[in-house]
C-alpha positions in Angstrom: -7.6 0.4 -67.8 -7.0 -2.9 -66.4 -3.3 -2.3 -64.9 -4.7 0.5 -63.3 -7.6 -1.3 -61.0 -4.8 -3.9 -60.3 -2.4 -1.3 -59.2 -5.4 0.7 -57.4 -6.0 -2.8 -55.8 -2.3 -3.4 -55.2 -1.4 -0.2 -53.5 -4.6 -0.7 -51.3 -3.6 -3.8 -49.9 -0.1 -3.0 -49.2 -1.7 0.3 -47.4 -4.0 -2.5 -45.2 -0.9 -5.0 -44.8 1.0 -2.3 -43.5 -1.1 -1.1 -41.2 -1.7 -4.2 -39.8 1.6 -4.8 -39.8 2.6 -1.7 -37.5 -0.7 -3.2 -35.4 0.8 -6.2 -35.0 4.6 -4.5 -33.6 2.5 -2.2 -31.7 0.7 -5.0 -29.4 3.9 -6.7 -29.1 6.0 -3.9 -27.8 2.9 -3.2 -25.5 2.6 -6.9 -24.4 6.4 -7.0 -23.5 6.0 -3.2 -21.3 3.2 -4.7 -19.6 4.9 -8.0 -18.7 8.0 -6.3 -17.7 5.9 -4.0 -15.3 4.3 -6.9 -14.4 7.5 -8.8 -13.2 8.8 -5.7 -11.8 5.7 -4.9 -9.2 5.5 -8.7 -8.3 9.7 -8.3 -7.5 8.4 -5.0 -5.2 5.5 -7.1 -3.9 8.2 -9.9 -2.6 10.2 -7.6 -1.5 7.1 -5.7 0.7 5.7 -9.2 1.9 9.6 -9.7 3.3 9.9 -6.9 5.0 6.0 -6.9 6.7 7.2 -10.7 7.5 10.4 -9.0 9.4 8.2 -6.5 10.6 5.8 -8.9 12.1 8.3 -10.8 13.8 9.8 -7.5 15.5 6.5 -6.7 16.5 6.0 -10.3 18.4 9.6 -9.1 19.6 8.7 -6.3 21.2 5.6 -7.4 22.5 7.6 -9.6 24.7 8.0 -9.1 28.6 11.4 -9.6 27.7 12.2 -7.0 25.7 10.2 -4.5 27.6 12.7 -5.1 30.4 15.4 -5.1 28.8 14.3 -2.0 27.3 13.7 -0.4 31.0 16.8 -1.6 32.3 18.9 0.2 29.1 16.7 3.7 29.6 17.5 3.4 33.3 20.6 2.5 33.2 20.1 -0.2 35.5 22.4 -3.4 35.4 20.5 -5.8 37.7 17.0 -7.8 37.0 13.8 -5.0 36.7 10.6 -6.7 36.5 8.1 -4.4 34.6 4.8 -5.4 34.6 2.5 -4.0 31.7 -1.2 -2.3 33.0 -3.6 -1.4 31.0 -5.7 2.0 31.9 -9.3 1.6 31.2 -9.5 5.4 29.8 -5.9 5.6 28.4 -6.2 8.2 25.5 -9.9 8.3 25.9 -11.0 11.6 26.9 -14.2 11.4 30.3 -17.5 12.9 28.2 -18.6 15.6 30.1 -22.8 15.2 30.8 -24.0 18.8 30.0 -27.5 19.4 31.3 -30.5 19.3 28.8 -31.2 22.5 29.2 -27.8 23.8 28.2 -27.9 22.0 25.2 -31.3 24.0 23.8 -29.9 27.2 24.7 -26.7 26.3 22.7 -28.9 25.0 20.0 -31.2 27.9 20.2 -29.1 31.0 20.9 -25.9 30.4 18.5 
């Protein structure tokens, strides 16, 4: 009776050292996905801050008066000096809100 509880007790264990040995491989492997993920999205990251950097600096580019005509004298074809001179519209792309009368509004309210 006794070499049975020991070997009762003995296969029990190895069952639990087992399992926590599979545990153990199992966090690892996960550890080393989520690192390399890790490293991975912070090489896309660099790679997105670089080109927003590059991005930026075409942006200042183009903002120039420079550029603007230089880009007029290329879609006109012209060869000698244009000065373009930016304005600004007050309502550009802003549509004029059209004052209906009160008492439109309660018929549209009340009739529809």
């Amino acid at each position: 009776m006794k070499s049975l509880g020991y070997k009762i007790i003995w296969v029990l264990s190895l069952i639990v050292v087992l399992s926590l040995i599979t545990n153990f491989f199992r966090q690892v492997i996960t550890h080393q996905r989520v690192n390399k993920r890790l490293a991975d999205e912070q090489k896309a990251l660099q790679v997105l801050e670089r080109k927003n950097q590059e991005l930026k600096k075409r942006l200042e580019e183009v903002k120039s008066p420079q550029f603007l005509e230089q880009e007029a004298a290329s879609v006109l074809n012209l060869s000698g000096k244009v000065l373009v001179t930016p304005t600004e519209s007050p309502n550009l792309g802003v549509p004029a809100q059209i004052q209906i009368p009160n008492y439109k509004r309660w018929w549209k309210l009340v009739a529809y």
